[in-house]
C-alpha positions in Angstrom: 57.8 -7.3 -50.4 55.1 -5.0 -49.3 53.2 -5.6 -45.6 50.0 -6.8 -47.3 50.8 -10.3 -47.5 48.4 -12.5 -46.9 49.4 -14.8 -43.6 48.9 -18.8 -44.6 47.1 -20.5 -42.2 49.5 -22.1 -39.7 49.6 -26.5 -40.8 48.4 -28.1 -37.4 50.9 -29.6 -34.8 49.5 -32.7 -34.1 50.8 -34.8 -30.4 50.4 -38.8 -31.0 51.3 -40.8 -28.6 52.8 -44.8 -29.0 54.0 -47.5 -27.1 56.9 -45.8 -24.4 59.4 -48.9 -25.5 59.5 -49.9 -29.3 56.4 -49.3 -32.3 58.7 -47.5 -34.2 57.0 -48.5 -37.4 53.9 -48.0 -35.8 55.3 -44.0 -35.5 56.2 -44.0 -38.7 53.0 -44.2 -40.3 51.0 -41.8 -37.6 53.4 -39.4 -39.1 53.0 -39.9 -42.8 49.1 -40.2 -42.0 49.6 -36.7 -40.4 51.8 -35.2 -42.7 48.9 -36.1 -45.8 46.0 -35.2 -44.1 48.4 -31.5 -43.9 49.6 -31.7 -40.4 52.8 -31.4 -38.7 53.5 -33.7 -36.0 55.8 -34.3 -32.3 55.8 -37.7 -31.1 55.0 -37.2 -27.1 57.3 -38.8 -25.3 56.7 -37.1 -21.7 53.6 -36.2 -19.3 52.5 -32.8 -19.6 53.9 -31.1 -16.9 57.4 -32.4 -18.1 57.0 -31.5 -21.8 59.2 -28.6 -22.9 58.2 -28.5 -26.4 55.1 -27.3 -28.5 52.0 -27.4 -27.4 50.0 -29.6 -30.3 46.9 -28.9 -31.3 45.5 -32.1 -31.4 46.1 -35.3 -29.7 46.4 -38.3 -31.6 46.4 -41.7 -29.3 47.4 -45.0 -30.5 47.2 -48.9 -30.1 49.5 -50.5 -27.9 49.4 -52.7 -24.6 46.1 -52.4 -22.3 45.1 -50.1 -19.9 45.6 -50.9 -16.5 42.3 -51.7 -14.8 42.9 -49.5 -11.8 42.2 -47.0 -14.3 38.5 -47.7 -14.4 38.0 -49.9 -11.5 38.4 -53.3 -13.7 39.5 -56.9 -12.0 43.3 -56.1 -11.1 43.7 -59.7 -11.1 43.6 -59.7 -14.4 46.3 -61.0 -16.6 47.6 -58.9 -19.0 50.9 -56.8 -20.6 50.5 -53.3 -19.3 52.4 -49.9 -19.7 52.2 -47.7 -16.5 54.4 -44.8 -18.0 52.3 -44.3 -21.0 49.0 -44.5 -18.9 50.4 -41.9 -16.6 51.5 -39.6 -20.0 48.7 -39.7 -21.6 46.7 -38.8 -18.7 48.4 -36.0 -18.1 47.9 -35.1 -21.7 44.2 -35.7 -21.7 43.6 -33.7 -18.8 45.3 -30.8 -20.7 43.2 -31.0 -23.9 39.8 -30.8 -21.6 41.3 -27.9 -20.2 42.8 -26.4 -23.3 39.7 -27.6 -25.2 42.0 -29.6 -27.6 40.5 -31.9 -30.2 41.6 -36.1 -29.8 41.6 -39.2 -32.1 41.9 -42.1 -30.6 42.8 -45.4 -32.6 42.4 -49.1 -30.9 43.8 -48.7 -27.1 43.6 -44.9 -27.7 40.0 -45.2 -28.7 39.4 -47.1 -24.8 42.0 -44.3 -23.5 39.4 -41.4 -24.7 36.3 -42.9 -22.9 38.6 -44.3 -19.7 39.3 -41.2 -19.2 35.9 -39.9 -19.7 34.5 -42.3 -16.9 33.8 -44.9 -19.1 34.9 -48.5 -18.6 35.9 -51.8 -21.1 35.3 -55.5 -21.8 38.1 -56.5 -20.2 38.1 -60.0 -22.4 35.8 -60.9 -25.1 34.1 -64.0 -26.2 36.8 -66.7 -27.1 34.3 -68.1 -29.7 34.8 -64.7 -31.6 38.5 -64.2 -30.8 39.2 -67.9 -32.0 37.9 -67.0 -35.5 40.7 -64.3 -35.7 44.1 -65.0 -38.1 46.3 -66.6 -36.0 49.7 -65.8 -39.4 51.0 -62.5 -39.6 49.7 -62.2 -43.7 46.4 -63.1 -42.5 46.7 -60.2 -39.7 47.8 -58.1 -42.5 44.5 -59.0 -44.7 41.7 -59.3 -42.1 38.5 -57.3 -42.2 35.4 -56.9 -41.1 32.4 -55.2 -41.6 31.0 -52.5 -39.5 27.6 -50.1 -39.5 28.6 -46.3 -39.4 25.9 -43.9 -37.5 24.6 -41.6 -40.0 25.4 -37.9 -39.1 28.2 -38.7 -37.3 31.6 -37.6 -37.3 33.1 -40.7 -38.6 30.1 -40.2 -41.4 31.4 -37.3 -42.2 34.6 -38.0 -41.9 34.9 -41.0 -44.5 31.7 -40.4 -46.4 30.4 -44.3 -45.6 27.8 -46.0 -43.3 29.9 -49.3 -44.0 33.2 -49.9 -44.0 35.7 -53.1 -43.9 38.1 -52.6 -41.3 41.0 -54.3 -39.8 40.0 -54.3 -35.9 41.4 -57.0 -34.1 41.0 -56.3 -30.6 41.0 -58.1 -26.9 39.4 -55.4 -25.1 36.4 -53.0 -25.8 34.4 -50.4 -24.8 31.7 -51.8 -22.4 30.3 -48.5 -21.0 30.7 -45.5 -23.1 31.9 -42.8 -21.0 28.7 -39.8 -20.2 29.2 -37.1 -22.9 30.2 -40.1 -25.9 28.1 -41.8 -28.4 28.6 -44.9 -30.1 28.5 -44.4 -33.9 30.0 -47.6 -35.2 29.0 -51.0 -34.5 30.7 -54.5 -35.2 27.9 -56.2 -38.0 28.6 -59.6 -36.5 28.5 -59.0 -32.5 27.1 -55.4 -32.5 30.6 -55.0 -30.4 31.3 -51.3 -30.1 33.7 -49.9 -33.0 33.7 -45.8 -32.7 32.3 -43.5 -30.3 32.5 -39.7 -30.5 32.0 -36.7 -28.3 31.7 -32.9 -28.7 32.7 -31.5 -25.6 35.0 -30.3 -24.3 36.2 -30.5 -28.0 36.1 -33.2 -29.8 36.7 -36.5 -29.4 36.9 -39.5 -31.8 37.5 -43.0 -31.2 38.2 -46.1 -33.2 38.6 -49.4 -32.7 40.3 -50.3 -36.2 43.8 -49.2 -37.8 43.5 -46.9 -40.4 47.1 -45.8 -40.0 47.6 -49.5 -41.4 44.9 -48.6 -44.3 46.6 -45.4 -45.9 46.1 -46.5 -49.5 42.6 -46.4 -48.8 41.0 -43.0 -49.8 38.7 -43.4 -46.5 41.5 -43.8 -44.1 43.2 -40.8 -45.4 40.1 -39.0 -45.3 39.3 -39.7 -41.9 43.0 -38.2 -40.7 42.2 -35.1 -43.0 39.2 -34.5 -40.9 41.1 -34.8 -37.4 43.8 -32.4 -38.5 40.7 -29.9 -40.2 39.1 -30.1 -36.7 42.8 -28.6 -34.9 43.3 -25.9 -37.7 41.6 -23.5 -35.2 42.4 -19.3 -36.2 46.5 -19.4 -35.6 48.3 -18.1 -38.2 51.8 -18.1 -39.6 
């Protein structure tokens, strides 16, 4: 073997975060989602400055319990399941991509995780005349959809190659003020509630509000991982 091989470009290690206790299934799927959009991934299981492993490059945040209010100056009266360690992790890890200038997804929770952190706030409840037309059985969680309106020329356009999609967002909480630096590029068709935003800076930063690790066998779900991990390629090689 002579010195003039060529290098292959190095598969992306991509960070996701999930619930602290349990969501193993949940796991699961982020990494097959990751490993067939032609990523490698590390569940992160620690804040930053405690992690001993690879550094990823790309964060992948997803559903779980809310975010504590004191995290955006919400009612702390408010009644709720909360998960102080994983706010406090992924934090820590957010504060390292803006300084590292690491791309993030964000899916459900993670999706209000990128713009909390961003200065941005949520819905702390929404309207119980929409949430009371939500499937109350677990097959009916599994075949809910609804419509939403995708901003043309935006990443999530890009990403999926639709302006509409049916998605399975079922959701408590929401974005209410999009952090300064986002944009909302997806809209609920029924309530014009907020589905996706997206920023560029420090590197970018997508958000939504649906499951597609729950949606694999759909070609735009798989797409829309592909395009995460394509953003984190970046110029290492092996």
């Amino acid at each position: 073997m002579t010195g003039d091989v060529a290098a292959r470009p190095r598969k992306p290690l991509i960070g996701f975060t999930a619930a602290t206790r349990g969501d193993h299934g949940v796991a699961w799927l982020l990494r097959l989602a990751i490993f067939l959009a032609g990523g490698r991934s590390v569940r992160i299981t620690a804040p930053f400055e405690d992690w001993h492993g690879e550094r990823p490059d790309g964060l992948l945040l997803s559903g779980g319990l809310d975010i504590h209010p004191t995290r955006y100056d919400g009612d702390e009266s408010f009644e709720s399941e909360f998960d102080h360690d994983r706010d406090h992790l992924e934090f820590s890890w957010m504060d390292w991509a803006d300084h590292a200038h690491i791309p993030a997804f964000g899916i459900c929770r993670g999706l209000q995780m990128l713009n909390v952190h961003a200065g941005g706030d949520l819905h702390q409840t929404l309207d119980p005349d929409l949430v009371a037309t939500w499937p109350t059985t677990a097959i009916e969680y599994v075949i809910f959809r609804k419509p939403i309106r995708i901003k043309p020329g935006s990443h999530l356009e890009a990403a999926t190659g639709a302006t509409e999609l049916e998605v399975n967002s079922l959701h408590r909480q929401a974005v209410r003020t999009p952090a300064p630096g986002f944009t909302v590029v997806a809209h609920e068709r029924a309530s014009d509630g907020i589905q996706a935003i997206e920023a560029d800076a420090p590197a970018l930063r997508m958000g939504v509000q649906y499951h597609p690790e729950l949606l694999l066998h759909q070609a735009t779900a798989r797409a829309l991982f592909r395009y995460f991990v394509d953003q984190c390629r970046g110029n290492n090689l092996l």
